[in-house]
VOZALO-538618 format. One line per 3 residues: their letters; for each residue y, z, x of C-alpha. Coordinates in steps of 0.2 Angstrom, whole numbers, plus 5000, padded with zeros to 4 digits. Layout:
% VOZALO-538618
A) Y,Z,X; ... .
This chain:
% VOZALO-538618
XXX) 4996,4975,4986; 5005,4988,4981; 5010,5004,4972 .
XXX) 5023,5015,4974; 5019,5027,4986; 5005,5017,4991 .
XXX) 4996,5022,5010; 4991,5008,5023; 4976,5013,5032 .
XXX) 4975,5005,5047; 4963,5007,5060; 4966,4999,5078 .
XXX) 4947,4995,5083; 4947,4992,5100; 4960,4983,5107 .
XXX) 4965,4997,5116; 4947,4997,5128; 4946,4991,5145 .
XXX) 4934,4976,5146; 4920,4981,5156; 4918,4979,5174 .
XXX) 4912,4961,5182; 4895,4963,5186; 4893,4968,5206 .
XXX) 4880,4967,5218; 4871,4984,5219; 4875,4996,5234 .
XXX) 4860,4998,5245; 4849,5013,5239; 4849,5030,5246 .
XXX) 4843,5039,5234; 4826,5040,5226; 4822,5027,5218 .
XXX) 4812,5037,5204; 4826,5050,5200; 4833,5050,5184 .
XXX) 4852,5045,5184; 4864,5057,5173; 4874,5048,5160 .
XXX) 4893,5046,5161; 4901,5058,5149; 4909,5051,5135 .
XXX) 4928,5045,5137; 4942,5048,5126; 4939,5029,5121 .
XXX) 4921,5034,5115; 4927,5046,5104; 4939,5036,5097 .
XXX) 4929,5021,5094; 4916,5032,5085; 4932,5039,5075 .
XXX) 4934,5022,5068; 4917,5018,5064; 4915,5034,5054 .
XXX) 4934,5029,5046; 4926,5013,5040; 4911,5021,5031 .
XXX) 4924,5033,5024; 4918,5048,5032; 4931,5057,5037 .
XXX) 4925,5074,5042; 4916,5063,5057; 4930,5052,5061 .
XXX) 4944,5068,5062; 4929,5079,5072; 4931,5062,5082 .
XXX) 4948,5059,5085; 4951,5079,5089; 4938,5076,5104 .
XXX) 4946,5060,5109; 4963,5071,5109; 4955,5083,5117 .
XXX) 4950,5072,5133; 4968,5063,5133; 4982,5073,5123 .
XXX) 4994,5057,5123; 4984,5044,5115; 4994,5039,5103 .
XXX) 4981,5025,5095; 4972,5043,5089; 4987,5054,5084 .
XXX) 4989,5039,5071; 4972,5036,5066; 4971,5055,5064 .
XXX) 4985,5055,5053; 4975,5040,5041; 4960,5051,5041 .
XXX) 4970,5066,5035; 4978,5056,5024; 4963,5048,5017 .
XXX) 4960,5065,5012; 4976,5069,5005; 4979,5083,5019 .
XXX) 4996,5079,5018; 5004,5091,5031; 4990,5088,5043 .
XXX) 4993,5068,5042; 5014,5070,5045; 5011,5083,5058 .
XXX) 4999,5068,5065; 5010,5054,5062; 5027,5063,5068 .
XXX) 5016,5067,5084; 5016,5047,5088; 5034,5046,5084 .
XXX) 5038,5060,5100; 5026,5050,5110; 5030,5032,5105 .
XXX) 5045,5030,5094; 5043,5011,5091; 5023,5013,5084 .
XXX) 5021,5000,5069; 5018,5009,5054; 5022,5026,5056 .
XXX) 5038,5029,5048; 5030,5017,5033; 5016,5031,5033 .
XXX) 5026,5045,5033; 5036,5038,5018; 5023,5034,5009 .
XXX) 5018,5052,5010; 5035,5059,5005; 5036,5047,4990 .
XXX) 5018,5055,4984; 5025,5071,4985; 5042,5065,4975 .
XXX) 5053,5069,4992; 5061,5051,4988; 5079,5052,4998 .
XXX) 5067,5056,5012; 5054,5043,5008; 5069,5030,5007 .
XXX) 5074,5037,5025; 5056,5033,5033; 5055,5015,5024 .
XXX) 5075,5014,5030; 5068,5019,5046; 5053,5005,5047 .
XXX) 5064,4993,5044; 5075,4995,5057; 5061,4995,5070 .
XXX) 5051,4979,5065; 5063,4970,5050; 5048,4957,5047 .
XXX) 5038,4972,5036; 5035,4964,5021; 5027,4979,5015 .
XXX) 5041,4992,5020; 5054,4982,5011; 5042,4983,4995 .
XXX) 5040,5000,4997; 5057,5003,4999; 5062,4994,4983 .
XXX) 5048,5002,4974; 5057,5020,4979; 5074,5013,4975 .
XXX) 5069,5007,4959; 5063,5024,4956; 5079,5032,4960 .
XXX) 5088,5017,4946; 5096,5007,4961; 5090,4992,4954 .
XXX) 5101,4979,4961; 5096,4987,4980; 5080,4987,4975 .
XXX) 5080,4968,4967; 5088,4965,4987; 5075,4972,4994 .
XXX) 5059,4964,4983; 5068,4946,4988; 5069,4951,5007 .
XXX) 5049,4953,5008; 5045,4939,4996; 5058,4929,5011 .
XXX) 5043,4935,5022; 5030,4934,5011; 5034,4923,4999 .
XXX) 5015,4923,4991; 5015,4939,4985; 5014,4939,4968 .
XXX) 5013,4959,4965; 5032,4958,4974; 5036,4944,4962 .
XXX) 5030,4957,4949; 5040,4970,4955; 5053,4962,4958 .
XXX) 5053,4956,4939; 5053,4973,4933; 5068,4979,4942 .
XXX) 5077,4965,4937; 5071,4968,4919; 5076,4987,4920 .
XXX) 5095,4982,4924; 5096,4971,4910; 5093,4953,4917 .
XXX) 5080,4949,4907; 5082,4930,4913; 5079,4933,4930 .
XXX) 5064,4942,4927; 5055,4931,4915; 5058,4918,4929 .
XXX) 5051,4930,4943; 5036,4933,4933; 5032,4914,4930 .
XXX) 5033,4914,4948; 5021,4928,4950; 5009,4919,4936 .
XXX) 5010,4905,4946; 5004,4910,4962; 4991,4921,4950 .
XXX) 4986,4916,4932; 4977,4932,4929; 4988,4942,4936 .
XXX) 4989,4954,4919; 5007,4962,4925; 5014,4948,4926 .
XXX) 5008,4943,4908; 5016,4962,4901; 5032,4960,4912 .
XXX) 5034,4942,4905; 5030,4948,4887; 5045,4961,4887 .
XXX) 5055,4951,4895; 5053,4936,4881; 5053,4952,4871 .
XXX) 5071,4960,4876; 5078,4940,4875; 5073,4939,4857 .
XXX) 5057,4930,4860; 5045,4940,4850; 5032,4926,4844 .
XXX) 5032,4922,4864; 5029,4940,4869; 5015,4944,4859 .
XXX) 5004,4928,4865; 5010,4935,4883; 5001,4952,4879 .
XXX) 4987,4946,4869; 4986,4937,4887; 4987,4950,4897 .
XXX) 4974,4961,4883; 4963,4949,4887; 4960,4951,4905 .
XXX) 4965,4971,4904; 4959,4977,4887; 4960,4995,4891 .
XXX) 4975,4997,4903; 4990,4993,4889; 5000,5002,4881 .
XXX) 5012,4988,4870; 5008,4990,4851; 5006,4971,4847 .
XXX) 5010,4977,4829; 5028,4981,4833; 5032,4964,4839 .
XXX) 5022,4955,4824; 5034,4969,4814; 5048,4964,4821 .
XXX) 5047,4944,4818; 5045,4947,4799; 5025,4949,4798 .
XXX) 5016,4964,4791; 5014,4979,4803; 4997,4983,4803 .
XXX) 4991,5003,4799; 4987,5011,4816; 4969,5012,4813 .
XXX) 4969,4992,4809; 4982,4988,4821; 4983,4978,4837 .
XXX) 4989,4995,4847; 4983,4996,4863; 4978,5013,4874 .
XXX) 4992,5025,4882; 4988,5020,4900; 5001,5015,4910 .
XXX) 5001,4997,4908; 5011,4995,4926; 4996,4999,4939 .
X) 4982,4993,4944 .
C-alpha cells in the first residue's frame, strides 16, 4: 500500500444515520389539504453525507464547506472532526487537518485511525520521534493495525533502527501476511542492516505473492548483489526494467563491470534514470 509517510483517507459513509422511521398511519387532517408543507431543515447528518459525497469526487472545497456546517449544527460529531481533517489533508493544509484530528482525540480518545493520521502528517513534515509517538500511539489502541506497524517501521527505518523496524514489518505481515509491499519493506531493512540473506528471502516472498512487483525484483537484485551474485542481480533488474523502464536508477553496466564484462560508455550503456527506484 504504502509509503512512508503515506495518509489513509477514510471516509465513514453512513453508518452513523438513523434508519428512517417505520412507515405510520397518517394523523387525521386538520390543516388544508392544499397548503404547501415547509421542508425540514437539513440535519447535521445531511451535511455530513453531502461532505462525503463531494470527498469521493475529490472536491474538497465542497466537502470542508460541508463538514463546517455539519459541525456547525452539532459541535461533538466526531465522525466530521475526522473527515474534516482527511479533507484538509487531502489538501495538504496540514495544521488545519492536526488541529482536526487532535479535536477527535479530546472528544473520543479511542477513534481508529487518528493517531495513524496524525503520524503520518508529522513524518511528511520530517517531525519523525513524533511520528514514531503517534504510530506508538496507534498501536497501543487497536494492536491488529496492520498498517500502523508498517508505518511505524517505515519511520524507524528511517531513523536506522533497522532490527525494530525489521520487528515491526514481521508484526504486520503476522496480520496481514499477503502483503507483499510489507514483504518488500521488510527486505529493505533487513538489506540495510547487512542481512542480505534475509532479504533476498523476504523478497522472493514478496515476488511470490506478486510477480511484477518491480521492488521486489530491485530489492532482490541488490541483495544477490551485496552476496556476490552479480550475474543474478542484473537478470533481476533487467526484470524489474522491464515492467518500470523509467523509474530505476541501478547502472546495469557496473554490475556487468563488476563480473569481468566490459563496462559500457554511459551513452551506450545500460544506466537507467535518477528516479528513486524505491516508490511507486
Amino acid at each position: 500500500m504504502r509509503v512512508p509517510g503515506g495518509l489513509g483517507i477514510v471516509f465513514i459513509a453512513g453508518a452513523f444515520l438513523l434508519p428512517p422511521a417505520p412507515a405510520q398511519n397518517p394523523p387525521p387532517q386538520t390543516t388544508n389539504p392544499n397548503a404547501t408543507e415547509e421542508p425540514a431543515p437539513p440535519t447535521a447528518q445531511d451535511f455530513f453525507k453531502q461532505g462525503n459525497d463531494a470527498g469521493r469526487l475529490n472536491r474538497w472545497d465542497e466537502a470542508i464547506a460541508a463538514y463546517h456546517k455539519a459541525l456547525a449544527l452539532r459541535p461533538d460529531y466526531v465522525e466530521a472532526h475526522y473527515n474534516l481533517g482527511n479533507a484538509y489533508a487531502a489538501q495538504q493544509k496540514t495544521d488545519e487537518a492536526l488541529k482536526e484530528y487532535r479535536q477527535v482525540l479530546r472528544l473520543r480518545p479511542d477513534f481508529p485511525g487518528v493517531h495513524l493520521n496524525i503520524g503520518a502528517l508529522e513524518e511528511s513534515k520530517g517531525e519523525l520521534p513524533e511520528a514514531i509517538e503517534e504510530y506508538r500511539a496507534e498501536i497501543k489502541a487497536h494492536p491488529n493495525n496492520a498498517d500502523a506497524h508498517v508505518n511505524l517501521a517505515n519511520a524507524l527505518t528511517a531513523s536506522q533502527a533497522f532490527k525494530e523496524a525489521a520487528e515491526e514489518y514481521r508484526t504486520a505481515l503476522a496480520l496481514a501476511p499477503r502483503d507483499s509491499e510489507a514483504h518488500v519493506a521488510l527486505a529493505a531493512a533487513l538489506l540495510q542492516s547487512g542481512d542480505a540473506k534475509g532479504a533476498g528471502a523476504e523478497y522472493r516472498q514478496a515476488l511470490e505473492l506478486d510477480a511484477n512487483n518491480p521492488n521486489a525484483h530491485v530489492g532482490l537484485a541488490a541483495a544477490l548483489t551485496q552476496s556476490g551474485d552479480y550475474a543474478g542481480g542484473i537478470n533481476e533488474y533487467r526484470t524489474a526494467e522491464r515492467l518500470r523502464p523509467r523509474h530505476l536508477t541501478f547502472d546495469i553496466g557496473h554490475l556487468t563491470f563488476c563480473i569481468g564484462g566490459e563496462r559500457p560508455p554511459a551513452e551506450k550503456g545500460l544506466g537507467l534514470s535518477s528516479t528513486d527506484s524505491n516508490r511507486a
